[in-house]
C-alpha positions as CSV (number, residue, x, y, z in Angstrom):
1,X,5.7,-11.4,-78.5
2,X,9.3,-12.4,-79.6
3,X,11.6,-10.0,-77.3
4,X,14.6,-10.7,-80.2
5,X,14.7,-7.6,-82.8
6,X,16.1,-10.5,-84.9
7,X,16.7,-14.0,-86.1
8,X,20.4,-13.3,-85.6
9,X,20.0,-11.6,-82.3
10,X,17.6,-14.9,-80.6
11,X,20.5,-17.6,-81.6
12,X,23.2,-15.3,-80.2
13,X,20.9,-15.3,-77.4
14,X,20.9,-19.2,-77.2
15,X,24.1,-20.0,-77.7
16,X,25.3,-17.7,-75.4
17,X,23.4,-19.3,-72.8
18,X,23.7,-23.0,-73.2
19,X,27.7,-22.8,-74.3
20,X,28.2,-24.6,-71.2
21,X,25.9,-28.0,-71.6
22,X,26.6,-27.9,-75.6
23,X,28.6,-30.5,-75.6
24,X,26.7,-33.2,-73.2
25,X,23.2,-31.9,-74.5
26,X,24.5,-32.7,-78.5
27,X,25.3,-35.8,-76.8
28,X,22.1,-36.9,-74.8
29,X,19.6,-35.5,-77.4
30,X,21.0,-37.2,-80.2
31,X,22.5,-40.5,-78.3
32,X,26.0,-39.8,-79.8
33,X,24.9,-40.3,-83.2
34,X,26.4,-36.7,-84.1
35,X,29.8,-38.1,-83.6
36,X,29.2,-40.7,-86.2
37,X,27.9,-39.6,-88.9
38,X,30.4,-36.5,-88.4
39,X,32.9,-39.5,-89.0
40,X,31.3,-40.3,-92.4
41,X,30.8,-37.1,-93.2
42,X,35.1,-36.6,-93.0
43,X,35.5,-40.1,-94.9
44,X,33.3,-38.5,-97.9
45,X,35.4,-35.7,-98.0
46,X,38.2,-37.7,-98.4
47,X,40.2,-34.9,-97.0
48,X,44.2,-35.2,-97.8
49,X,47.1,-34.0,-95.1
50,X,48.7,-30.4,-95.9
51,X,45.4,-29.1,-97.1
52,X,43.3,-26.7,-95.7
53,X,39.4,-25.9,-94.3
54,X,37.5,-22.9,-92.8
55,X,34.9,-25.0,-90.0
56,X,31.8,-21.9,-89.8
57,X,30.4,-21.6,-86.9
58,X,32.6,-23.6,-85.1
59,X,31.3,-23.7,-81.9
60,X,32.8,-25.4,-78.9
61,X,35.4,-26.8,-82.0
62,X,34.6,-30.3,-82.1
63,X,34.7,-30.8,-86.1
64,X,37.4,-28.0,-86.3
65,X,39.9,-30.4,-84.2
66,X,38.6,-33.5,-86.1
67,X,39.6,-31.8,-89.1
68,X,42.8,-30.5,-88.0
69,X,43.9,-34.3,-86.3
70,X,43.2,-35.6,-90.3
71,X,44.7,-32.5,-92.1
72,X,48.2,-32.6,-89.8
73,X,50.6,-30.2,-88.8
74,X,51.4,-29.2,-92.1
75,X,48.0,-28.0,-93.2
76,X,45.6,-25.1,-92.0
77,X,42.0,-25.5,-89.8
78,X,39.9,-22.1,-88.9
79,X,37.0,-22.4,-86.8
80,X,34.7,-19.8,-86.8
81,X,31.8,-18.5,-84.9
82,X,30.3,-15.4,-83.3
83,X,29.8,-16.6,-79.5
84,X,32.6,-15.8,-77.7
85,X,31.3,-18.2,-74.8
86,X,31.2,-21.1,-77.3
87,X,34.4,-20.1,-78.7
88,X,35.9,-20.5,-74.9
89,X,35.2,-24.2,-74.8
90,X,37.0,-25.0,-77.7
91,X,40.5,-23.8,-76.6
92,X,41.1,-26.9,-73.9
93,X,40.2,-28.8,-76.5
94,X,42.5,-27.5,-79.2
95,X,45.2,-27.8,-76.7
96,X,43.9,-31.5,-75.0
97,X,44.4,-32.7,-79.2
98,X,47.7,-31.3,-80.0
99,X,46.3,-29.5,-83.1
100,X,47.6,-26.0,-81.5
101,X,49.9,-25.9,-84.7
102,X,47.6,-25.8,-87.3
103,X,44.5,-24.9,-85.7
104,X,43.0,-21.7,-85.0
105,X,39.5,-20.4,-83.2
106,X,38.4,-17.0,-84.2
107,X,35.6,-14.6,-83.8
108,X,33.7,-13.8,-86.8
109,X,30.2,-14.0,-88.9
110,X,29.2,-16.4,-91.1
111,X,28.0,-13.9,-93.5
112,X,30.9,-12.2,-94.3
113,X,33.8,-14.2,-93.8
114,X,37.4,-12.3,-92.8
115,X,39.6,-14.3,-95.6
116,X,40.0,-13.5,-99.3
117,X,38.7,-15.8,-102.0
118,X,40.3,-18.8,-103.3
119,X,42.1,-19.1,-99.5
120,X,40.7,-22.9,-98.8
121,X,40.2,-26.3,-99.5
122,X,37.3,-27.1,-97.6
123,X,34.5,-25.2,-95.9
124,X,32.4,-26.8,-93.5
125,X,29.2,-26.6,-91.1
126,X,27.9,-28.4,-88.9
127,X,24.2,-28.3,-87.4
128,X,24.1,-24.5,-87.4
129,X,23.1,-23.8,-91.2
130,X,19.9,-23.7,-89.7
131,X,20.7,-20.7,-87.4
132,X,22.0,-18.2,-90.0
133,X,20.3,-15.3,-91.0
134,X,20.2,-16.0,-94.5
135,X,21.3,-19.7,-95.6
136,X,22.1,-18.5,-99.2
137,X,24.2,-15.8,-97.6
138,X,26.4,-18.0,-95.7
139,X,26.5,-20.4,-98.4
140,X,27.7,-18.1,-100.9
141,X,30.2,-17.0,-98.6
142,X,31.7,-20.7,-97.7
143,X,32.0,-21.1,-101.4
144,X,33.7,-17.8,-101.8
145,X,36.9,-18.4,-99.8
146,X,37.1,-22.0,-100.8
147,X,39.8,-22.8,-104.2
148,X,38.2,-23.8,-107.4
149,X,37.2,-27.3,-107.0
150,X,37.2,-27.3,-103.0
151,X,34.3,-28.8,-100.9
152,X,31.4,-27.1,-99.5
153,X,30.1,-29.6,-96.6
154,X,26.8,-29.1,-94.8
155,X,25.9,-31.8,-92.1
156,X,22.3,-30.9,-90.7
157,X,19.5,-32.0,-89.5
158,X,16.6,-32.7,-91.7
159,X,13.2,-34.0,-92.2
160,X,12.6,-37.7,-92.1
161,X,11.5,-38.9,-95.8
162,X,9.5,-41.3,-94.7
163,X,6.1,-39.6,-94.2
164,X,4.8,-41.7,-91.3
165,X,8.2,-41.9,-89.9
166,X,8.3,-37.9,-89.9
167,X,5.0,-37.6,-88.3
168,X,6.7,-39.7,-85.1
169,X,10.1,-37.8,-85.5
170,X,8.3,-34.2,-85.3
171,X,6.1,-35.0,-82.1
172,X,9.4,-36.1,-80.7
173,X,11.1,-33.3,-82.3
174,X,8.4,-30.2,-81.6
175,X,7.2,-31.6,-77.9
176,X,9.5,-34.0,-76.1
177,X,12.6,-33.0,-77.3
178,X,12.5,-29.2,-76.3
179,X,11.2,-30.1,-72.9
180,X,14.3,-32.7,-72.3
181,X,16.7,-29.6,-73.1
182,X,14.7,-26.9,-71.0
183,X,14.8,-29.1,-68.0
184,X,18.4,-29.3,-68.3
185,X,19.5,-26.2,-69.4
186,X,16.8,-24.4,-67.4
187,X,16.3,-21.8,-70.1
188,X,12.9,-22.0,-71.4
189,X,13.7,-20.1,-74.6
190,X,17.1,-22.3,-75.7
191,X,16.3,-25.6,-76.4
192,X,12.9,-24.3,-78.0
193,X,14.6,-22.7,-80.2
194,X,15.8,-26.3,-81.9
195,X,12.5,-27.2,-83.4
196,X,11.6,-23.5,-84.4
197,X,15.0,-23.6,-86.3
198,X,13.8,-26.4,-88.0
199,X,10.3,-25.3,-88.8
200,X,10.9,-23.4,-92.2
201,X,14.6,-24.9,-92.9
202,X,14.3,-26.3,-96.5
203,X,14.2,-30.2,-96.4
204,X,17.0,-32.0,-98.5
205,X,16.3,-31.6,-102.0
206,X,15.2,-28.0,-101.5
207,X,18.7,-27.3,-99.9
208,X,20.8,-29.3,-102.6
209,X,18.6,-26.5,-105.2
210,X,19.8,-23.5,-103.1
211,X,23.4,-24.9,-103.1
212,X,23.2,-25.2,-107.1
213,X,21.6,-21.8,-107.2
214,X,24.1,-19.8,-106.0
215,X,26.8,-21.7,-108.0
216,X,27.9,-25.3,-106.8
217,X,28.2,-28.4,-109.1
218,X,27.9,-31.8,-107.9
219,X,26.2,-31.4,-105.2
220,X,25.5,-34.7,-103.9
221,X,23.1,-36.0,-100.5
222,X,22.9,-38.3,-98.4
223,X,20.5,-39.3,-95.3
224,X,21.0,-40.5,-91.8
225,X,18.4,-42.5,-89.8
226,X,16.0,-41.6,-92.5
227,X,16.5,-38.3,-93.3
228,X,16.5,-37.0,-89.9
229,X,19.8,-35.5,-90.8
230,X,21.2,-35.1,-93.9
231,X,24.9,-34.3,-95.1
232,X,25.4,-32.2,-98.8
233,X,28.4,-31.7,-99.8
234,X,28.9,-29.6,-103.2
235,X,32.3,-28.2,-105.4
236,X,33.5,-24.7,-106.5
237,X,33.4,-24.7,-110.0
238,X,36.8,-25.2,-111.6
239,X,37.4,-22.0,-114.5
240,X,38.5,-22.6,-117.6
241,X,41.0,-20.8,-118.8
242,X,39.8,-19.0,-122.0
243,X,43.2,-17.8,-123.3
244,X,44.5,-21.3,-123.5
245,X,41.4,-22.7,-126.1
């Protein structure tokens, strides 16, 4: 029997525990392939200095520098995210980068963001969609506080589109994987937790529908490696202006 009351509770739980090995375990379990396609995720973006982004659930702040190095001094980065022992890895690094100016880390919940509407120009998360509560929640949300025509950027991991390919990637995924990240983290609940979070995550086009469900246009997809992450990034709708036809 699950001793979490909830799904929110559990990955507060995790991430809690394994804020410490975050960083090297991302890098060991997916051989540094995060770091790229986090790269071509920022060149799709196309992301212009002075502008602004909101990075939920932040983490240990690795996208939230990345995006403050390419935004500059004269734009605005937030990283959010509800552990506070994640959160207190990403200060040396804000500080290590220079990006103190126009980078922030904050407490908070991805359901129900603390800025008003229309207050960004991008909103971004990175391989934690999977860990919310409610996906259309959060998504809702990132759109809400982004401007009329800004981004809504989800890099995640997915399921392989290749069906013998996803057969291999799942016994990886379900047995090997989780037994890697238990050894080193010495948590027998933490790194378990990555293939249950995966489990009943919608697959790529499922998530693009949600996306366009709760109001995005152009939303567009792409796959890494096969689908074994995915990266969908969709717009605000821009509103006409009625008084002006």
């Amino acid at each position: 029997m699950d001793k979490f009351a909830s799904k929110e509770e559990k990955v507060h739980y995790v991430f809690e525990r394994i804020a410490k090995r975050y960083d090297l375990m991302n890098s060991v379990l997916s051989a540094g392939f995060h770091k790229r396609w986090r790269k071509i995720t920022m060149k799709r973006m196309n992301i212009q200095p002075g502008q602004s982004a909101i990075d939920v659930c932040a983490g240990t702040g690795d996208w939230t520098v990345a995006l403050a190095e390419q935004i500059g001094a004269e734009g605005k980065v937030v990283g959010l995210d509800f552990s506070q022992e994640m959160l207190k890895y990403s200060y040396p690094k804000i500080e290590k980068a220079g990006v103190g100016k126009q980078a922030s880390m904050i407490y908070g919940n991805a359901m129900d963001l603390p800025y008003e509407d229309n207050t960004f120009d991008h909103s971004t998360i990175g391989f934690a969609l999977r860990n919310v509560p409610d996906i259309r929640k959060v998504l809702s949300e990132m759109m809400r506080v982004v401007k009329p025509g800004g981004q809504v950027v989800s890099l995640e991991l997915s399921k392989p589109v290749w069906k013998p390919f996803r057969a291999l990637y799942f016994f990886y995924f379900y047995k090997i994987l989780p037994a890697i990240g238990n050894l080193a983290s010495r948590d027998s609940i933490s790194y378990s937790w990555l293939p249950e979070s995966l489990t009943n995550f919608p697959d790529q086009q499922e998530l693009k529908k949600i996306m366009e469900e709760v109001g995005m246009t152009d939303v567009r997809v792409w796959n890494f490696f096969g689908g074994i992450c995915a990266l969908h990034i969709g717009k605000k709708p821009v509103q006409k202006d009625l008084r002006n036809e």
